[in-house]
PABA-680808 format. One record per residue (C-alpha): x, y, z negated; residue number from 1. Coordinates in Angstrom, 2 decimals. Each point is the difference from the previous one (the first is absolute). Last residue first. Example, Ala and Ser with C-alpha at 12.3 -4.5 7.8 and 13.67 -1.06 7.14 Angstrom:
// PABA-680808
{r {13.67, -1.06, -7.14}, 2}
{r {-1.37, -3.44, -0.66}, 1}
This chain:
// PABA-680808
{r {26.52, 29.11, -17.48}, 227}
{r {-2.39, 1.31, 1.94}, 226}
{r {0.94, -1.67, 3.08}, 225}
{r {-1.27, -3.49, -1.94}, 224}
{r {-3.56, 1.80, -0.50}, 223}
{r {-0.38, 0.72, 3.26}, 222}
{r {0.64, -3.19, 1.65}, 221}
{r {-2.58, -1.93, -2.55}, 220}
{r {-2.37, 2.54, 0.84}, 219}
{r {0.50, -0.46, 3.71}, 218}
{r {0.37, -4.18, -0.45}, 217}
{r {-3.84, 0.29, -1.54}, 216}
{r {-1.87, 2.35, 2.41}, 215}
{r {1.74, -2.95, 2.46}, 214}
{r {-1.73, -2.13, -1.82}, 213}
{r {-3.17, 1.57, -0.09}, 212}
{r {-0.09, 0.91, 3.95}, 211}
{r {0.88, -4.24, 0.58}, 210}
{r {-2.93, -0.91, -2.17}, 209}
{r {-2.35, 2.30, 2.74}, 208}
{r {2.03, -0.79, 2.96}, 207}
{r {-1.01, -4.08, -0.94}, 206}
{r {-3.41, 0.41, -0.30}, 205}
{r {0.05, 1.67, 3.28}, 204}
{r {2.02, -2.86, 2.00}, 203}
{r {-1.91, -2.68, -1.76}, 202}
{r {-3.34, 1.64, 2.15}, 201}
{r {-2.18, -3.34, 0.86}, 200}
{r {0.85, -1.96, -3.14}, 199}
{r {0.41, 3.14, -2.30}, 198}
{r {-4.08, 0.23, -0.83}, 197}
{r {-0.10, -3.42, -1.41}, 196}
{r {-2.87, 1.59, -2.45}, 195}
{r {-1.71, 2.05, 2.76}, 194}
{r {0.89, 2.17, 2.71}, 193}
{r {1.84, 3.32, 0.55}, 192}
{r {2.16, 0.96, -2.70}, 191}
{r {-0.15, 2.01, -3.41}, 190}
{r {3.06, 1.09, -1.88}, 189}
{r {0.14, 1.12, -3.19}, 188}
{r {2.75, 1.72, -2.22}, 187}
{r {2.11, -0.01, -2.96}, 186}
{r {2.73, 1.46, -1.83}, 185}
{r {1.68, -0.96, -3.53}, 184}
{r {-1.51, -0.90, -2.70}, 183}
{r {-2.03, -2.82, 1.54}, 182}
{r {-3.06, -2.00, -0.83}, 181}
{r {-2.78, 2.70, -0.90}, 180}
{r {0.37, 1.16, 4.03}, 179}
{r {-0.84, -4.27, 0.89}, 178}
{r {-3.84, 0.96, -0.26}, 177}
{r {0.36, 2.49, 2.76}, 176}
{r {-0.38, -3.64, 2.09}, 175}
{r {-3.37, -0.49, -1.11}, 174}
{r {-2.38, 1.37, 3.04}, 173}
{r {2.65, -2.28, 2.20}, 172}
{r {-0.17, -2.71, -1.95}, 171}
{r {-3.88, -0.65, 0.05}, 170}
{r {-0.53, 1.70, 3.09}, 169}
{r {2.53, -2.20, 2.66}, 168}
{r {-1.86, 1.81, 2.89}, 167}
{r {3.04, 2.92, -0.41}, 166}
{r {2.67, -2.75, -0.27}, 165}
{r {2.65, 0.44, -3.23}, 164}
{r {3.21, 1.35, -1.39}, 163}
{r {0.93, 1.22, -3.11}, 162}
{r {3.55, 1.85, -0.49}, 161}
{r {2.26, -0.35, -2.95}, 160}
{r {2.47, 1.88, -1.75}, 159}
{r {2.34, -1.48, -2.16}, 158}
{r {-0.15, 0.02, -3.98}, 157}
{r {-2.53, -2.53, -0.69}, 156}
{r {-3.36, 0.45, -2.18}, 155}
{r {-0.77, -2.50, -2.49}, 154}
{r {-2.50, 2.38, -1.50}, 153}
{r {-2.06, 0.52, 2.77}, 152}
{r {-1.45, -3.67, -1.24}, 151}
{r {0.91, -3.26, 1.27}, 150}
{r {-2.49, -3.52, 0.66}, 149}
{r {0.55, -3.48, 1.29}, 148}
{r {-2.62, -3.34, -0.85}, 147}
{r {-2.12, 0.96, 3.22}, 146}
{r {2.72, 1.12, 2.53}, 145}
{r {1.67, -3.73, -0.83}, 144}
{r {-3.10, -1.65, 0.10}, 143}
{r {-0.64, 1.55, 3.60}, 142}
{r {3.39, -0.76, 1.13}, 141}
{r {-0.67, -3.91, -0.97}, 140}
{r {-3.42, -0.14, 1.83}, 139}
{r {1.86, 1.59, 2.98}, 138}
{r {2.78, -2.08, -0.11}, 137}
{r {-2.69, -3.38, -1.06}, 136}
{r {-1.86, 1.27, 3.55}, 135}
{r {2.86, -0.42, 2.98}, 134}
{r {0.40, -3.34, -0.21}, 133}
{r {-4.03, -0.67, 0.28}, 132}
{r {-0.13, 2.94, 2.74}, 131}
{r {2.75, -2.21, 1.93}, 130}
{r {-1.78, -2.76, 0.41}, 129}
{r {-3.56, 1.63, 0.30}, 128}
{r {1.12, 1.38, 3.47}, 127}
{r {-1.67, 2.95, 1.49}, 126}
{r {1.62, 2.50, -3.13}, 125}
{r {2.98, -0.90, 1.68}, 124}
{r {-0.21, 0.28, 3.73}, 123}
{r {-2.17, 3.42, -1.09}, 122}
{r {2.86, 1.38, -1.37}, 121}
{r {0.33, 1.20, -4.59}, 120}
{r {0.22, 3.29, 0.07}, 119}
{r {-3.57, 0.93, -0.41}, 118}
{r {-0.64, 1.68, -3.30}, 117}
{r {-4.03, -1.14, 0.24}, 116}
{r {0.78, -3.42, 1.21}, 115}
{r {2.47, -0.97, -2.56}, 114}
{r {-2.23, 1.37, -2.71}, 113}
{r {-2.95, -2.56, 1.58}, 112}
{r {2.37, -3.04, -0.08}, 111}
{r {0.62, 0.52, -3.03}, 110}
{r {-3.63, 0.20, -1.87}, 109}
{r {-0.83, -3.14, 2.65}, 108}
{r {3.09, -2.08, -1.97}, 107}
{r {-2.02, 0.49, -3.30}, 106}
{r {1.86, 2.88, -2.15}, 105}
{r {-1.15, -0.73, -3.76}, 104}
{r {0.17, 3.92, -1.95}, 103}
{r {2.92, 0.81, -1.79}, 102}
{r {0.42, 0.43, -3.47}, 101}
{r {-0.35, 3.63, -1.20}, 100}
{r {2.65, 2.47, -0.31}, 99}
{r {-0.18, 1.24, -3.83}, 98}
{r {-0.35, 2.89, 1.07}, 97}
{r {-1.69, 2.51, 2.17}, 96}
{r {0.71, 2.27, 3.15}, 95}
{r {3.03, -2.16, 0.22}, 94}
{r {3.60, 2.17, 1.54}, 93}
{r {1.30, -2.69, 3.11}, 92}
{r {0.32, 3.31, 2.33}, 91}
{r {-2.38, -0.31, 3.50}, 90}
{r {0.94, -2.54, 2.69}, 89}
{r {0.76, -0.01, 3.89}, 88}
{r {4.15, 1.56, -0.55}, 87}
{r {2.06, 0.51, -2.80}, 86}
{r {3.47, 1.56, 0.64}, 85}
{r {2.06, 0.55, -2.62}, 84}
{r {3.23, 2.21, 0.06}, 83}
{r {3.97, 0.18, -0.96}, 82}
{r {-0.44, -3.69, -2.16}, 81}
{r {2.04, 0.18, -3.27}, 80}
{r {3.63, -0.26, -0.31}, 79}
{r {1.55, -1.44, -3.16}, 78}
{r {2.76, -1.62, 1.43}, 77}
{r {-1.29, -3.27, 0.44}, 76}
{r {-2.55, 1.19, 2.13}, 75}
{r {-3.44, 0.57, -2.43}, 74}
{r {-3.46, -1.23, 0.74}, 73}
{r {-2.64, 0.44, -2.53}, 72}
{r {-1.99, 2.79, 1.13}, 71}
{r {1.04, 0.07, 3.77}, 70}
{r {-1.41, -3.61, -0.08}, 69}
{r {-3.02, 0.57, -1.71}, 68}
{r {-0.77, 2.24, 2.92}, 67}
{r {1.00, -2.00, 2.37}, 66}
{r {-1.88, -3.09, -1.32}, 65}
{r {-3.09, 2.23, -0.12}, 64}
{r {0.24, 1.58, 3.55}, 63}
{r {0.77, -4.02, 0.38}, 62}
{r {-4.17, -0.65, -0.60}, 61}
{r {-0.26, 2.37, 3.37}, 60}
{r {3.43, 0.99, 1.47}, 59}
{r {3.43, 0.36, -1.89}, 58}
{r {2.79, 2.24, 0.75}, 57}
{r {2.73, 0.08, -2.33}, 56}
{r {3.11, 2.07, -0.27}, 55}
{r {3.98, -0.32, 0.46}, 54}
{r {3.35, 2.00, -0.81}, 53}
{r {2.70, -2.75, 0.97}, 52}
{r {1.50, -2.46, -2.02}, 51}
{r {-4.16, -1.04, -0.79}, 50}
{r {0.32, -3.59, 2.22}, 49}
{r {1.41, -1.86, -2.49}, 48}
{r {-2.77, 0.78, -2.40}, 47}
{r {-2.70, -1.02, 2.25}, 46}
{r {0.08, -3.09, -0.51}, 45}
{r {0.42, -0.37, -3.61}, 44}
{r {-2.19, 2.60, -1.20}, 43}
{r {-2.31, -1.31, 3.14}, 42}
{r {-1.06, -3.40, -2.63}, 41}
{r {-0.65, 1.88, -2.84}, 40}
{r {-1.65, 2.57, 1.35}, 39}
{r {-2.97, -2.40, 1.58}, 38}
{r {-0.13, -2.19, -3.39}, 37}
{r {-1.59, 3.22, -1.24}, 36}
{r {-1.55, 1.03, 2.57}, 35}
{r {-2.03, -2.54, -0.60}, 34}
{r {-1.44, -3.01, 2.54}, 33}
{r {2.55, -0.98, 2.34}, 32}
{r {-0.27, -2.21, 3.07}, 31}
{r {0.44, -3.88, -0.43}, 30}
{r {2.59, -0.68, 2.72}, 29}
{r {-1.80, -2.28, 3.10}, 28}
{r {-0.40, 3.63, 2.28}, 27}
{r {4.02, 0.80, -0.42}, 26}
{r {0.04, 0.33, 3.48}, 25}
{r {-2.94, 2.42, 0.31}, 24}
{r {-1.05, 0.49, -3.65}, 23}
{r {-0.96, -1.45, -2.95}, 22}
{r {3.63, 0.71, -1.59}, 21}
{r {0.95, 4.05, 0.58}, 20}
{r {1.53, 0.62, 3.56}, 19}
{r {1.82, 3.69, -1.22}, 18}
{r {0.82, 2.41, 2.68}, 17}
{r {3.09, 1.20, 0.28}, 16}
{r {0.50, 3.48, 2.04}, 15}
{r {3.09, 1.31, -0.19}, 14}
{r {0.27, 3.55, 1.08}, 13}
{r {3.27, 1.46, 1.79}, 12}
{r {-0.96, -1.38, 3.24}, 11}
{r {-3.05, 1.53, -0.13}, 10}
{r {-3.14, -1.56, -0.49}, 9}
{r {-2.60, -0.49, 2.86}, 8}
{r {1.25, -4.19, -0.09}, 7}
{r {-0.89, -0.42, -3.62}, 6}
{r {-3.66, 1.38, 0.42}, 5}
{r {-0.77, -2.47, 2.71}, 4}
{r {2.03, -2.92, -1.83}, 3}
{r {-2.70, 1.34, -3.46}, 2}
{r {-2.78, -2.93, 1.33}, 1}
């Protein structure tokens, strides 16, 4: 899904998108169900890749993952994420709490969210086969979403910018949600399209990360020729 978006980058922008278990070829891995036991397991992944400065992107239920990630996730300097970039979903803050158990998902109560987002191609969605492997992911990110919460006060320090479709409604009438989650800067972004609104136009989702970056490696230059 993210080679697309990988291939508009720059040269001097590293793209690497995460294959999480339950999916594509790592389908037959039991996918992950808390964030918790989510961190753990990219702390020591993604910790040898953070020599250089880096950030997170994360789409949908990984808007979440990305979030938490530029929370918790350190280089093993020190260094903190240079900006967060949550994209189809509104900020993980509960209206009320305790979070209640989750409601029974039948297989029908799937299918029909994976027909309303889209995303998912017709060759696929035509072939009960592959819908069968496809629905325990989506049952597991769902439990996952439902048993995870964070308040404005576990804000991080980078700047991040919110991205979603203008037909998505849900997360794009939300996304000024994720303001209460930074200290630093942050900004919104609305595409064309719905919830998978990058698929068609990778190329502008990609200029947009690439302009706060760069807003990044000027700030960064300044400051050094100050001192």
């Amino acid at each position: 899904m993210y080679a697309p978006l990988r291939r508009a980058m720059p040269a001097q922008i590293d793209l690497c998108p995460l294959e999480l278990p339950g999916r594509a070829a790592r389908l037959a891995e039991p996918p992950f169900t808390s964030i918790s036991a989510l961190m753990a397991v990219l702390d020591q992944v993604l910790r040898p890749l953070m020599t250089v400065p880096f950030g997170f992107f994360g789409h949908s239920v990984g808007a979440w993952a990305a979030y938490e990630s530029a929370r918790q996730l350190r280089s093993t300097d020190g260094r903190p994420a240079v900006h967060l970039f949550v994209s189809g979903r509104r900020c993980p803050e509960r209206t009320s709490t305790p979070i209640a158990p989750p409601l029974p998902r039948s297989d029908d109560d799937l299918l029909a969210i994976l027909r309303h987002f889209g995303g998912t191609p017709a060759a696929i969605m035509q072939r009960p086969e592959l819908i069968s492997a496809l629905l325990p992911t989506l049952r597991a990110d769902l439990a996952l979403v439902d048993a995870y919460s964070a308040g404005p006060g576990h804000r991080v320090a980078c700047p991040i910018t919110a991205f979603a479709g203008a037909d998505d409604l849900p997360h794009c009438c939300s996304l000024q949600s994720w303001m209460d989650f930074t200290t630093s800067v942050f900004r919104t972004c609305i595409f064309p399209g719905g919830h998978f609104y990058f698929l068609p136009t990778a190329g502008v989702l990609a200029s947009e990360i690439v302009k706060d970056l760069r807003a990044f490696t000027t700030t960064e230059r300044s400051r050094h020729e100050m001192k």
